[in-house]
C-alpha positions, 0 to 999 in steps of 0.5 A: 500500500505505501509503494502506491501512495509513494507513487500517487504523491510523486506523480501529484508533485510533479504534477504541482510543480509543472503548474505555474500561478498565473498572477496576471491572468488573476488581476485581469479576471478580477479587474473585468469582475469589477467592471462587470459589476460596477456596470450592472449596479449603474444599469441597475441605479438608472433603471430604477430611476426611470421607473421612480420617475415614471411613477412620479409622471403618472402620478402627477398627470392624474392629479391634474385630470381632476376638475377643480370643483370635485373634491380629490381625497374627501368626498364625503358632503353629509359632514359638510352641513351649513345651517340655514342662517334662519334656522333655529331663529324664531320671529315673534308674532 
């Protein structure tokens, strides 16, 4: 069994040791990772912009729809109750 093991681990070691790092290689992958990145989040920010100020639009654009006249967030007349100036006043005879 160790004359195996003796052989696996001189074949892996030279296997290892044909094997350069490539830093390079590495700083260039991360640097295009980064770009990638930063370019997705500003697609992102944009995007969400867009739709915040659309949202802003309609918004605004359905506001202005209404007549000046009708009432926009309180339509309930029966609170809005004038008396009648004459009301509750008794002419004497």
């Amino acid at each position: 069994m160790s004359g195996t093991e003796d052989r696996l681990r001189e074949t892996l070691g030279a296997l290892a040791a044909g094997i350069e790092a490539a830093p390079p290689a590495y700083k260039k992958a991360r640097a295009e990772w980064r770009r990638r990145e930063r370019r997705r989040r500003l697609v992102l920010a944009v995007l969400i912009a867009i739709v915040f100020a659309l949202a802003d639009l309609i918004g605004l654009w359905a506001l202005n729809q209404t007549r000046d006249h009708d009432p926009i967030i309180f339509d309930d007349r029966s609170r809005i109750h004038r008396p009648e100036p004459t009301a509750g006043v008794v002419i004497p005879p």
